[in-house]
PDB file with one MODEL, atoms N, CA, C and O in Angstrom:
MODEL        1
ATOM      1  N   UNK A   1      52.805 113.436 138.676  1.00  0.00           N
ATOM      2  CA  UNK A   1      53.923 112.538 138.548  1.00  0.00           C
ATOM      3  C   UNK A   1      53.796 111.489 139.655  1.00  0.00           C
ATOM      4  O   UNK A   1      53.858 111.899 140.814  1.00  0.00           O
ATOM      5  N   UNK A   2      53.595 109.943 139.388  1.00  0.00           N
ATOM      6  CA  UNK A   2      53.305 108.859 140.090  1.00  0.00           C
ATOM      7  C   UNK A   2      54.552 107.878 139.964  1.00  0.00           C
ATOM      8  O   UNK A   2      54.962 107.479 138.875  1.00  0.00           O
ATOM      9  N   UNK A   3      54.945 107.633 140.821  1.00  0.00           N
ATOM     10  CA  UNK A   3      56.013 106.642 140.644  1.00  0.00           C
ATOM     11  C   UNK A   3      56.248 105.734 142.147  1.00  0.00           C
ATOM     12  O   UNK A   3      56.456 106.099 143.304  1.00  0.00           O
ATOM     13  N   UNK A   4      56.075 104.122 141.369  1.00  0.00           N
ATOM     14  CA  UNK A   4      55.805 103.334 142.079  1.00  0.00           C
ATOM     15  C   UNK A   4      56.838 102.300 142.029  1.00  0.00           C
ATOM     16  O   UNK A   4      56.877 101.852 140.883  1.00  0.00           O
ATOM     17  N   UNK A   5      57.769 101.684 142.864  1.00  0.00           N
ATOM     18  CA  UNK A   5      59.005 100.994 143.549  1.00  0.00           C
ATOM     19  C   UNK A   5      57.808  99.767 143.508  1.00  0.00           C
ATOM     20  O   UNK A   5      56.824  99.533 144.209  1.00  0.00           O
ATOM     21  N   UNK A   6      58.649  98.870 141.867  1.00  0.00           N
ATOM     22  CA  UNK A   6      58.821  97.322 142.216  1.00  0.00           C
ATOM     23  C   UNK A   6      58.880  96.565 141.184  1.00  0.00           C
ATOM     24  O   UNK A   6      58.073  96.535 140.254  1.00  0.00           O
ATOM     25  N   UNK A   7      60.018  95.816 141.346  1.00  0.00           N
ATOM     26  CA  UNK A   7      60.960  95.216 142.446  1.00  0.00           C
ATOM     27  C   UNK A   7      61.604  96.273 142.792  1.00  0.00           C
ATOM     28  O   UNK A   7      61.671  97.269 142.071  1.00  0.00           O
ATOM     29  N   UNK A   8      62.262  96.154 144.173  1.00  0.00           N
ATOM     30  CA  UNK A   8      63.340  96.992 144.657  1.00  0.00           C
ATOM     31  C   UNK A   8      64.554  97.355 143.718  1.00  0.00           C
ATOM     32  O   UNK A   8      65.481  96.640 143.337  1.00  0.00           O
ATOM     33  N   UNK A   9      64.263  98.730 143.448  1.00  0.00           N
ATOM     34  CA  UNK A   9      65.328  99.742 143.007  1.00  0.00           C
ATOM     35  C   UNK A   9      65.022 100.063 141.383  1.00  0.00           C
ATOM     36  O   UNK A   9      65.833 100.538 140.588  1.00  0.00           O
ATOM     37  N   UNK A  10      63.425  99.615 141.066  1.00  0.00           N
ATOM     38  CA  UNK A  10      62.580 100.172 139.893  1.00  0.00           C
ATOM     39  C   UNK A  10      61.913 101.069 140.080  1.00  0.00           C
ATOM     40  O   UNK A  10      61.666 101.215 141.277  1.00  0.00           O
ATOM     41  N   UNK A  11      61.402 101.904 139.336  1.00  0.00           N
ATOM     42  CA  UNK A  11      60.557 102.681 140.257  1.00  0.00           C
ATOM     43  C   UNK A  11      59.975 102.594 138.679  1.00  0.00           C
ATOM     44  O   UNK A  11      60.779 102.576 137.747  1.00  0.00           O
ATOM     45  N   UNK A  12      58.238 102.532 138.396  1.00  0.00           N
ATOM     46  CA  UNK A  12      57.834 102.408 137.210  1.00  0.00           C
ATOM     47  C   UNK A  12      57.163 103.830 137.713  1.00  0.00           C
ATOM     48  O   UNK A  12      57.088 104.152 138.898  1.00  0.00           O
ATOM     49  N   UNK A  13      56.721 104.570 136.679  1.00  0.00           N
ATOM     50  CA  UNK A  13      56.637 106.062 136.256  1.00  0.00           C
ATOM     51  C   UNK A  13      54.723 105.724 135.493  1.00  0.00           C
ATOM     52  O   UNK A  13      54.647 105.138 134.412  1.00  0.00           O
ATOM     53  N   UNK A  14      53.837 106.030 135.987  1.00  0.00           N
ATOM     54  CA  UNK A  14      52.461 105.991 135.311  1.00  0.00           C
ATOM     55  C   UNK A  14      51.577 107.377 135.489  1.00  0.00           C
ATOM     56  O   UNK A  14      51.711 108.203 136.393  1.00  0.00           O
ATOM     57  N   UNK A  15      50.866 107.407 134.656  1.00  0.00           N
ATOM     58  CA  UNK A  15      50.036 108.402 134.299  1.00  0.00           C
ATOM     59  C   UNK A  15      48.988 108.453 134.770  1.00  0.00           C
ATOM     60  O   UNK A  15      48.492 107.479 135.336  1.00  0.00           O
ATOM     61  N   UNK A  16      48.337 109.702 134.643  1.00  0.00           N
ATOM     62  CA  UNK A  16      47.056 110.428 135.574  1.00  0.00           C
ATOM     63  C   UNK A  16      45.635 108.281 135.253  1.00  0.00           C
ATOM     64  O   UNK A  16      45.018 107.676 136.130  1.00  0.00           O
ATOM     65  N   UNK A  17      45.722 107.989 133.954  1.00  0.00           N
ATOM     66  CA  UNK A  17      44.992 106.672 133.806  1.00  0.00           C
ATOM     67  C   UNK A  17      45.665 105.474 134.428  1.00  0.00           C
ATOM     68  O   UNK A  17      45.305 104.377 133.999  1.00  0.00           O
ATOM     69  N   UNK A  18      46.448 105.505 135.231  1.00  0.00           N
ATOM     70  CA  UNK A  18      47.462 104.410 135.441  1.00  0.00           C
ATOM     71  C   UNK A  18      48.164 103.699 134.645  1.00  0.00           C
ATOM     72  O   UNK A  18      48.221 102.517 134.982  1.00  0.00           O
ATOM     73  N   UNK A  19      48.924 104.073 133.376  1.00  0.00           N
ATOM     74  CA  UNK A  19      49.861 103.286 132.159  1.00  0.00           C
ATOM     75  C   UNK A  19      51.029 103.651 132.287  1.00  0.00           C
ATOM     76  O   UNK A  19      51.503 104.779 132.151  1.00  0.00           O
ATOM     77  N   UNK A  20      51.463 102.795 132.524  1.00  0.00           N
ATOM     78  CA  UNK A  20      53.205 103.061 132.910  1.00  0.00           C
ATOM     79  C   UNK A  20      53.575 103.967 131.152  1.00  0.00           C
ATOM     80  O   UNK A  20      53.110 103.999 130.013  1.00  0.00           O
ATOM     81  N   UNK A  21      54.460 104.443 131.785  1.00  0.00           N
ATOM     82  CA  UNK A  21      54.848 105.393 130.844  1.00  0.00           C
ATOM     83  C   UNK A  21      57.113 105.350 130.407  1.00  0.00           C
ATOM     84  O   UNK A  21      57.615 105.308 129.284  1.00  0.00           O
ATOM     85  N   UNK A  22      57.938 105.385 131.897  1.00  0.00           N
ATOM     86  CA  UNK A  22      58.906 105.074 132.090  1.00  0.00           C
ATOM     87  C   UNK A  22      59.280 104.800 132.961  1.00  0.00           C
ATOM     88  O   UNK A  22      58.523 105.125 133.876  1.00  0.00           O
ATOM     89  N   UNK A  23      60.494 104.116 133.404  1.00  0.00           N
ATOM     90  CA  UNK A  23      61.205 103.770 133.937  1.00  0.00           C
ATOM     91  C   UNK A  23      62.471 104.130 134.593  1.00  0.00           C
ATOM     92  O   UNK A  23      63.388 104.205 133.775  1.00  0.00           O
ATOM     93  N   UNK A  24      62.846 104.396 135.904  1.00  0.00           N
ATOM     94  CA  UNK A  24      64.188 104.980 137.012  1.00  0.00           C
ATOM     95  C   UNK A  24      64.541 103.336 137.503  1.00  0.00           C
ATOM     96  O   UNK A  24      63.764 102.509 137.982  1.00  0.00           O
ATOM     97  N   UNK A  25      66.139 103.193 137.162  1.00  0.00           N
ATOM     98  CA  UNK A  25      66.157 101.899 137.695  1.00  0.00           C
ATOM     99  C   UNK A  25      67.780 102.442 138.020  1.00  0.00           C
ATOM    100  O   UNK A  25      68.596 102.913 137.228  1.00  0.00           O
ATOM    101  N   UNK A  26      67.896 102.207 139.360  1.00  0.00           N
ATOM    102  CA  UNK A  26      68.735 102.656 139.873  1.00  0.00           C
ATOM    103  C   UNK A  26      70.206 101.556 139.375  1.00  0.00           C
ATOM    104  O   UNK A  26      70.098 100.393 138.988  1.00  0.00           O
ATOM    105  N   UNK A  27      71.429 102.289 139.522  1.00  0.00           N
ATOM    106  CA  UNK A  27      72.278 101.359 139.021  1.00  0.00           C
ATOM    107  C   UNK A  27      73.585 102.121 139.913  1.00  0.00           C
ATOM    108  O   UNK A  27      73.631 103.224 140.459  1.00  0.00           O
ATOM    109  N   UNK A  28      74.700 100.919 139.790  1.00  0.00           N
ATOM    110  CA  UNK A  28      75.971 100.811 140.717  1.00  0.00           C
ATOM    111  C   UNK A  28      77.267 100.584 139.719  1.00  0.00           C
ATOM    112  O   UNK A  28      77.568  99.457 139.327  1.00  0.00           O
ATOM    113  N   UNK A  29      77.979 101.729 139.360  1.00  0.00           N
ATOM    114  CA  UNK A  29      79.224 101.796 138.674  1.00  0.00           C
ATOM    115  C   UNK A  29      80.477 102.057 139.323  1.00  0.00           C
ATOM    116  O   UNK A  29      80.847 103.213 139.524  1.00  0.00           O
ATOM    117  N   UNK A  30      81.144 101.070 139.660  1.00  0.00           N
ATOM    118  CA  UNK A  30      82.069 100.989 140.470  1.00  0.00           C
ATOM    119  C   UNK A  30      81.838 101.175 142.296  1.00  0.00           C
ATOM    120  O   UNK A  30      81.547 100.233 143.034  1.00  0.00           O
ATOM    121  N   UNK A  31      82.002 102.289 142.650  1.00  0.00           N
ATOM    122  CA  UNK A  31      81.273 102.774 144.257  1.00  0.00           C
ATOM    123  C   UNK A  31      80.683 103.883 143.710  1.00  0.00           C
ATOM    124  O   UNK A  31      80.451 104.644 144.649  1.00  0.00           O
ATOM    125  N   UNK A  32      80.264 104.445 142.511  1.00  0.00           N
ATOM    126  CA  UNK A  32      79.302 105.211 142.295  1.00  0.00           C
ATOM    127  C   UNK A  32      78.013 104.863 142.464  1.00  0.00           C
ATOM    128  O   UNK A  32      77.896 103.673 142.171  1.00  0.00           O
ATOM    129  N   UNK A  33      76.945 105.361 142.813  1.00  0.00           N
ATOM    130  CA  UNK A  33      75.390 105.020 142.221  1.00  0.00           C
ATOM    131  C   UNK A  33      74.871 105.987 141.604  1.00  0.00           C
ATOM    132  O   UNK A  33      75.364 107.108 141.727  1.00  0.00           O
ATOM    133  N   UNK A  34      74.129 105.841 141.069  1.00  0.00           N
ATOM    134  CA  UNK A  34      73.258 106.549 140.314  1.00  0.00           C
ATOM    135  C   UNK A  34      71.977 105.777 139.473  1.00  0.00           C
ATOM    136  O   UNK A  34      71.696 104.601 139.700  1.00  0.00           O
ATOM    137  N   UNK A  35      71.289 106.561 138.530  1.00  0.00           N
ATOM    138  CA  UNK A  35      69.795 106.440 137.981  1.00  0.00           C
ATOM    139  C   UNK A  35      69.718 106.118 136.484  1.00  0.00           C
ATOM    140  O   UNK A  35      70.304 106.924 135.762  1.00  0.00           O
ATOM    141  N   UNK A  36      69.211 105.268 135.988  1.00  0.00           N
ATOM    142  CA  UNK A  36      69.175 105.620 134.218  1.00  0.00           C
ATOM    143  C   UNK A  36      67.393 105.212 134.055  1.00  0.00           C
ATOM    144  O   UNK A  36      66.866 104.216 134.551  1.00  0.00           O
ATOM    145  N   UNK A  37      66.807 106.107 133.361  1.00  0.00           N
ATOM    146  CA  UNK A  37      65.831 106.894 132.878  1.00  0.00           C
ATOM    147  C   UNK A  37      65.370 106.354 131.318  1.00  0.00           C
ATOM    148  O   UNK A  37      65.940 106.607 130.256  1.00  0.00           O
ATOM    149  N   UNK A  38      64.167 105.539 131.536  1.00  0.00           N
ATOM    150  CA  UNK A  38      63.605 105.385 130.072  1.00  0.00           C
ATOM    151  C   UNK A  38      62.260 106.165 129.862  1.00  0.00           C
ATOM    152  O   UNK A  38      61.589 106.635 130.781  1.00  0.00           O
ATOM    153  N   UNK A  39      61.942 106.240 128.457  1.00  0.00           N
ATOM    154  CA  UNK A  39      61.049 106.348 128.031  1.00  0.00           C
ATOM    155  C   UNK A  39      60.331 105.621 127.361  1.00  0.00           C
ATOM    156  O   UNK A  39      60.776 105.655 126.214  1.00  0.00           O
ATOM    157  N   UNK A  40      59.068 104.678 127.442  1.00  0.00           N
ATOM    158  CA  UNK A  40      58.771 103.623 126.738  1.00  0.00           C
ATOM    159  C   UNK A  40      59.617 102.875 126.111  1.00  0.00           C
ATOM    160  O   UNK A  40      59.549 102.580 124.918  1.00  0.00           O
ATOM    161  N   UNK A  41      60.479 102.524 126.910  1.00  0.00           N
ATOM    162  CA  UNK A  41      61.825 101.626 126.974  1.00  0.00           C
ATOM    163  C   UNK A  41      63.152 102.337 126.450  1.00  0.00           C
ATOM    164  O   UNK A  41      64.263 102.089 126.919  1.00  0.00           O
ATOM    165  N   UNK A  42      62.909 103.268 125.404  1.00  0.00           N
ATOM    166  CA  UNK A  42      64.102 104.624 125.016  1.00  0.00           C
ATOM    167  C   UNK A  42      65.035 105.000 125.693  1.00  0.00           C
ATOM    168  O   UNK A  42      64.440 105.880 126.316  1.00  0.00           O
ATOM    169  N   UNK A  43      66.307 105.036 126.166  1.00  0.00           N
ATOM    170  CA  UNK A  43      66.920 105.780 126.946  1.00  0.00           C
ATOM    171  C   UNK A  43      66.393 107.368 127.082  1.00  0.00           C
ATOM    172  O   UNK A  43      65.806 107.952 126.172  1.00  0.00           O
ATOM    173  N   UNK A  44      66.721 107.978 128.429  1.00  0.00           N
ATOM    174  CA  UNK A  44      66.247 109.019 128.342  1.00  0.00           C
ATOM    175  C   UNK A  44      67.480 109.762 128.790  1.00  0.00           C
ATOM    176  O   UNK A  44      67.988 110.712 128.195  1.00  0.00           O
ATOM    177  N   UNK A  45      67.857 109.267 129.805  1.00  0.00           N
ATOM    178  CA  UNK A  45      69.529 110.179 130.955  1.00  0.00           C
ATOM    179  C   UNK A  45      69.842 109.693 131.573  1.00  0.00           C
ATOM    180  O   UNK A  45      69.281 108.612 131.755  1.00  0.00           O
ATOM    181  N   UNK A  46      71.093 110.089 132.499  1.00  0.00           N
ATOM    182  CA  UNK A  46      71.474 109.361 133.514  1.00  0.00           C
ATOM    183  C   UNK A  46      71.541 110.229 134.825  1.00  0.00           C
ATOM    184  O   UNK A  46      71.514 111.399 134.442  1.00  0.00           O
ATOM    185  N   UNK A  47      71.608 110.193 136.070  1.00  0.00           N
ATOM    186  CA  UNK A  47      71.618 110.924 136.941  1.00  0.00           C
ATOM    187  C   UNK A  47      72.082 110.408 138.364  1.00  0.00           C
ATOM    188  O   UNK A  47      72.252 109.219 138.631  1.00  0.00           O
ATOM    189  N   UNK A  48      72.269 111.499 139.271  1.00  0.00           N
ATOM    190  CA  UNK A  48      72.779 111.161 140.431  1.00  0.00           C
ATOM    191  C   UNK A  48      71.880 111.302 141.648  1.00  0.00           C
ATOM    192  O   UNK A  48      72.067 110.929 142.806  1.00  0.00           O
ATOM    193  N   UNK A  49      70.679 112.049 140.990  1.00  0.00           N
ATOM    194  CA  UNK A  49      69.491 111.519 142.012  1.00  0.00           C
ATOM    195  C   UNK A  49      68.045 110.562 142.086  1.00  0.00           C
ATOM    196  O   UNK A  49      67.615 110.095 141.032  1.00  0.00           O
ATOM    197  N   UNK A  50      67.801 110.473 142.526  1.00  0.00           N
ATOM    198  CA  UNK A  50      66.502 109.862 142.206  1.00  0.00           C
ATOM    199  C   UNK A  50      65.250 111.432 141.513  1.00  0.00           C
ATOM    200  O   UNK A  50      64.685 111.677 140.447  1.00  0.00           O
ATOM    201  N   UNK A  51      65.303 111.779 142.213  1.00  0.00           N
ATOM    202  CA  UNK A  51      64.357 112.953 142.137  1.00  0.00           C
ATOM    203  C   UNK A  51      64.888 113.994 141.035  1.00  0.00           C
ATOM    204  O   UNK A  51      64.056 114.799 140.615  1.00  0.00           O
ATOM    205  N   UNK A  52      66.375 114.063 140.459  1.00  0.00           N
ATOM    206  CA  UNK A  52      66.388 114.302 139.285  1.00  0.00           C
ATOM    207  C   UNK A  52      66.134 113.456 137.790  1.00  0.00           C
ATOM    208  O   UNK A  52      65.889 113.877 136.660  1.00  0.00           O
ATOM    209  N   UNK A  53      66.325 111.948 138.385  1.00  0.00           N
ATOM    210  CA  UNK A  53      65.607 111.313 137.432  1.00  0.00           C
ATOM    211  C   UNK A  53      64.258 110.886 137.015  1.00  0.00           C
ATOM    212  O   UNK A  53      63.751 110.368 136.020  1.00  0.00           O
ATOM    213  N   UNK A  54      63.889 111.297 138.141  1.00  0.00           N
ATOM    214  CA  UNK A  54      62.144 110.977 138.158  1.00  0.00           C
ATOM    215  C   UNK A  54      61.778 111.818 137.276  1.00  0.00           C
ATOM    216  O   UNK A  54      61.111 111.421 136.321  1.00  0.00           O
ATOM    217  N   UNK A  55      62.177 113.323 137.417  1.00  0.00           N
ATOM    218  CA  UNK A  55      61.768 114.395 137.067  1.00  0.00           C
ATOM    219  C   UNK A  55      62.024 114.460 135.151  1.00  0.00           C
ATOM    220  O   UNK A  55      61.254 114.733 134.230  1.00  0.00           O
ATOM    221  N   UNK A  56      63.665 114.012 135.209  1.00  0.00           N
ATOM    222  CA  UNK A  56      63.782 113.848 134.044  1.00  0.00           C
ATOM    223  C   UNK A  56      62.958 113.009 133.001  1.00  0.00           C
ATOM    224  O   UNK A  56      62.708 113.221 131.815  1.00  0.00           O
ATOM    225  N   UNK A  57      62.650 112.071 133.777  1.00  0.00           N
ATOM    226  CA  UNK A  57      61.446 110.832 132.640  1.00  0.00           C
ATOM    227  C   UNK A  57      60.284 111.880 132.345  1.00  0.00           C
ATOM    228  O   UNK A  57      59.782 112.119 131.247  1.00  0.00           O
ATOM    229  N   UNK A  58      59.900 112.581 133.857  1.00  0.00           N
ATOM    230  CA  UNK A  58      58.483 113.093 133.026  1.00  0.00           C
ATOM    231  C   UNK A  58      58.387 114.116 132.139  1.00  0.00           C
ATOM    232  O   UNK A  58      57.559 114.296 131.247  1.00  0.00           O
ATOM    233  N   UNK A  59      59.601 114.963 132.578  1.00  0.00           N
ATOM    234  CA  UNK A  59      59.671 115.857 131.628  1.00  0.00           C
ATOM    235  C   UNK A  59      59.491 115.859 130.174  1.00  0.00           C
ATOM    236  O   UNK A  59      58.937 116.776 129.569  1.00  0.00           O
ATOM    237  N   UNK A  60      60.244 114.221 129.327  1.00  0.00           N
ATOM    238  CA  UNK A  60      60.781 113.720 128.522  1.00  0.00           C
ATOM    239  C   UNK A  60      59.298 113.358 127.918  1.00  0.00           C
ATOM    240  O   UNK A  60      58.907 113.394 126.752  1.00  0.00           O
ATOM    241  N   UNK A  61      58.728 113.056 128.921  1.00  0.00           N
ATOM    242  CA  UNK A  61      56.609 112.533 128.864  1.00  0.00           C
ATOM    243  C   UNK A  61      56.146 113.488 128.400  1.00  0.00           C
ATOM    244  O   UNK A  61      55.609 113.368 127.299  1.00  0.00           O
ATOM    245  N   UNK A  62      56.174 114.826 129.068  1.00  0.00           N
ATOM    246  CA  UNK A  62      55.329 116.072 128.801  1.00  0.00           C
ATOM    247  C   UNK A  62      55.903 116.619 127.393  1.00  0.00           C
ATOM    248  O   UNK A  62      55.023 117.012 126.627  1.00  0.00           O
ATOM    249  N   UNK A  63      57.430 116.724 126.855  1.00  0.00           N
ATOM    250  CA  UNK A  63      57.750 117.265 125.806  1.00  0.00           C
ATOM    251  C   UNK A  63      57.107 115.969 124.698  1.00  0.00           C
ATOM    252  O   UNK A  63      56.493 116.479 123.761  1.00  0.00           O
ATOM    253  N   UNK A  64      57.134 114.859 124.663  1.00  0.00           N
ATOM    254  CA  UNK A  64      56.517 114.001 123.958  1.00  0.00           C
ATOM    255  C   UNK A  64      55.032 114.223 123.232  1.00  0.00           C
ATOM    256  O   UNK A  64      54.613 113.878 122.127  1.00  0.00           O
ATOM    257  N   UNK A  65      54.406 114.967 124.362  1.00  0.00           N
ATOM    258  CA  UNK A  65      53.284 115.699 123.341  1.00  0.00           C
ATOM    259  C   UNK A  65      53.045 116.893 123.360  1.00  0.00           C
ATOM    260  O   UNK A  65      51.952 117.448 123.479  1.00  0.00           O
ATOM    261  N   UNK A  66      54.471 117.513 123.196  1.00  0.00           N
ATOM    262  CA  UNK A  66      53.714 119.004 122.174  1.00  0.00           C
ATOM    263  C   UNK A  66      54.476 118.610 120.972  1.00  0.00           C
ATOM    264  O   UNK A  66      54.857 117.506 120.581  1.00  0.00           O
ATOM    265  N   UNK A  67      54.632 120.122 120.357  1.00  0.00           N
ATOM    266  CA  UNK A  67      55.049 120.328 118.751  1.00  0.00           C
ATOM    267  C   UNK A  67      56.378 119.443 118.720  1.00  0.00           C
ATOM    268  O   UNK A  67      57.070 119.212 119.712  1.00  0.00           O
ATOM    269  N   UNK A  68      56.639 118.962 117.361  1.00  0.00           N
ATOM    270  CA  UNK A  68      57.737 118.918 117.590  1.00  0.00           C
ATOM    271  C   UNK A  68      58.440 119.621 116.691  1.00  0.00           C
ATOM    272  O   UNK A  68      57.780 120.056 115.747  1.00  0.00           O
ATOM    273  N   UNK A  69      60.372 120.021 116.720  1.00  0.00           N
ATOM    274  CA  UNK A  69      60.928 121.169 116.251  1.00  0.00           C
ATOM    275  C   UNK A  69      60.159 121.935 114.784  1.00  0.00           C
ATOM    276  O   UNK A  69      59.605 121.421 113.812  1.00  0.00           O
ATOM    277  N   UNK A  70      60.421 123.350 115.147  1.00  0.00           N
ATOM    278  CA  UNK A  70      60.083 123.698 113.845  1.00  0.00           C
ATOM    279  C   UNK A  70      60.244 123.300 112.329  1.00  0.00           C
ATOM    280  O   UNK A  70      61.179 124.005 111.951  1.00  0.00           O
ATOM    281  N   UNK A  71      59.891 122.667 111.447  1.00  0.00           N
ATOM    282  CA  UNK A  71      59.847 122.031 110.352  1.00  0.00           C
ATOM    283  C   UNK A  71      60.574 123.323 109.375  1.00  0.00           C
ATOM    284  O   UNK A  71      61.511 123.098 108.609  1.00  0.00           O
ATOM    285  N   UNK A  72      59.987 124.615 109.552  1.00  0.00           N
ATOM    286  CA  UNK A  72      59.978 125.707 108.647  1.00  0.00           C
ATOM    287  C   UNK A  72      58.675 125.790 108.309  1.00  0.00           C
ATOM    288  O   UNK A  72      57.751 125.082 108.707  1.00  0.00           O
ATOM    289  N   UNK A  73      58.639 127.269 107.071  1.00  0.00           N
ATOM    290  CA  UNK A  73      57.685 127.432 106.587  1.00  0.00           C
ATOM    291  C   UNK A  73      57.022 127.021 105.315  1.00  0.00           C
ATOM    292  O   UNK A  73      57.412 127.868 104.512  1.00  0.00           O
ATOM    293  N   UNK A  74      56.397 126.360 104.811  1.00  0.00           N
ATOM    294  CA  UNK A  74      55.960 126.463 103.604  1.00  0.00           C
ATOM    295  C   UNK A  74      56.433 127.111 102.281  1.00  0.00           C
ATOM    296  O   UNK A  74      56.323 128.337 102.247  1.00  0.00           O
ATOM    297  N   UNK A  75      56.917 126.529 101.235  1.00  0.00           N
ATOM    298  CA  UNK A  75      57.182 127.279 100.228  1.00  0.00           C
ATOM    299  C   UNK A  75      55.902 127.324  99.559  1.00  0.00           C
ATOM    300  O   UNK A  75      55.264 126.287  99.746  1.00  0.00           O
ATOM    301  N   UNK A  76      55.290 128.218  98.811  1.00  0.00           N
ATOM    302  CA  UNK A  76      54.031 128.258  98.629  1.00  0.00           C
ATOM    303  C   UNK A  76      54.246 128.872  96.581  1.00  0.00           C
ATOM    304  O   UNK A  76      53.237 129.013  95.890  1.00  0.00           O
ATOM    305  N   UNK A  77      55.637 129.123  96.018  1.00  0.00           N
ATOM    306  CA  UNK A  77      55.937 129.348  95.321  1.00  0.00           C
ATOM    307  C   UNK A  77      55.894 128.379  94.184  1.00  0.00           C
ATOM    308  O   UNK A  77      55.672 128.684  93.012  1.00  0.00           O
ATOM    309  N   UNK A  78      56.142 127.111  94.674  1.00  0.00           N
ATOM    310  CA  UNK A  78      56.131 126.181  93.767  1.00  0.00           C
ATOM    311  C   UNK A  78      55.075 125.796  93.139  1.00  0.00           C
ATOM    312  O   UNK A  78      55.150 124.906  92.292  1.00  0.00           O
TER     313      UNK A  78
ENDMDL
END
């Protein structure tokens, strides 16, 4: 997990080849702060840390290529 600050308060998210992958761009709601999290531009979450949002983009990376939900089985009757 690589993540590189720029402009100030981006942090772009790239892979073991260097291709950005997502995006942590920190944001200010009222006197709150916090993080919102893309995936190849996708929303992904929102968060109150950096390091839970970092984490969250890649996670969102790594589930991106496995299976996705079970479909079921085959009817093989027809």
């Amino acid at each position: 997990m690589d993540a590189v600050e720029s402009p100030p308060g981006v942090w772009t998210m790239v892979d073991s080849e260097g291709d950005a992958y997502g995006t942590v761009r920190i944001v200010r709601i009222g006197a709150e702060v916090g993080y919102v999290g893309e995936l190849r531009g996708q929303p992904v979450g929102r968060w109150r840390t950096l390091r839970a949002s970092l984490e969250g983009v890649h996670h969102a990376f790594i589930a991106s290529h496995g299976p996705r939900p079970f479909q079921g089985y085959p009817d093989f009757r027809a």
